[in-house]
N, C-alpha and C positions, 0 to 999 in steps of 0.2 A: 450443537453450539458452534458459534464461529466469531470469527473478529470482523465486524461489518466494514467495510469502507465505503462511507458515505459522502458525496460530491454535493455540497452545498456550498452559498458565499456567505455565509450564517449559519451561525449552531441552532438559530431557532429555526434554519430551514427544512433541519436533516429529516425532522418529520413528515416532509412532505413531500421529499424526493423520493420518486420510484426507482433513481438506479443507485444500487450498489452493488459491488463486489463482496465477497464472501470467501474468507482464509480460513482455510479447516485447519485442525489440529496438524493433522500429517505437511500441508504447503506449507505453515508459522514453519514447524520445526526445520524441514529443509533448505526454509530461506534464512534463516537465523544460523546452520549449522554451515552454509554456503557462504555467506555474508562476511568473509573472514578474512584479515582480523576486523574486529568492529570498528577502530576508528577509519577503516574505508567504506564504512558502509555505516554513517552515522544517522541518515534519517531511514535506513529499513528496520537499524538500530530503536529507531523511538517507538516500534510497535516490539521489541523485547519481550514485553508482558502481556501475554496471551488475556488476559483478564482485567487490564486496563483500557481505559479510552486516552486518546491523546489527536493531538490536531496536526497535520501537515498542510501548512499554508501554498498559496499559490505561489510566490517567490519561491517556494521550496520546492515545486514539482519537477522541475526539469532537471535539476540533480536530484531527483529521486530516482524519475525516468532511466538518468547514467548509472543510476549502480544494479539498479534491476537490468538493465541491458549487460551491466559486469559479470554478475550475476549471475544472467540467462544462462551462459557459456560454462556456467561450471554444471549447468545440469543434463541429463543422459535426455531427457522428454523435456525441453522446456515449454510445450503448451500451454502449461499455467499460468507462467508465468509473463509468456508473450500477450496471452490474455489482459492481465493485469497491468502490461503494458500500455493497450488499447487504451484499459480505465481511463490512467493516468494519462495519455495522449488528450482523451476526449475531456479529461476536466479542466486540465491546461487549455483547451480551445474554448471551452464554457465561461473558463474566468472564475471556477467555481477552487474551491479549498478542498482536502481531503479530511474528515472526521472519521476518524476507526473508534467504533462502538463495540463493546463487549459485550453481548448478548446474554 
């Protein structure tokens, strides 16, 4: 089970997009416990609940991008989340929205 993040310009798209990102259990919790305190990190904040959906619009990505880069630096490996970086680079160039689906 994972928190999907789905790169659509429409929630009726997310069906049909082939790429997402995928937050396991163990990356939510180390982003969320890194993320600190929450009000600097308010939209890593909006995915909070491992078990909700919620939407991060295109206006929003590029300061998503800034705290996940804040972020990165507090971790020992941050592969994952340099990755996750990418995501969000490439949906910000697509014009596309982020949708985090709970599986």
């Amino acid at each position: 089970m994972a928190l999907d993040l789905i790169p659509a310009r429409h929630e009726r798209g997310i069906h049909a997009s082939r790429r997402l990102f995928a937050i396991d259990e163990m990356l939510h919790s180390q982003l969320m416990s890194r993320a600190q305190p929450s009000g600097d990190y308010p939209l890593l904040h909006q995915l909070h609940d491992y078990y909700a959906d919620t939407v991060l619009l295109l206006g929003e990505l590029p300061r998503l991008h800034a705290e996940l880069t804040r972020v990165a630096a507090r971790f020992t490996d941050p592969g994952q989340v340099r990755e996750l970086l990418r995501f969000v680079e490439q949906a910000i160039a697509d014009g596309d929205n982020l949708y985090a689906v709970a599986d």
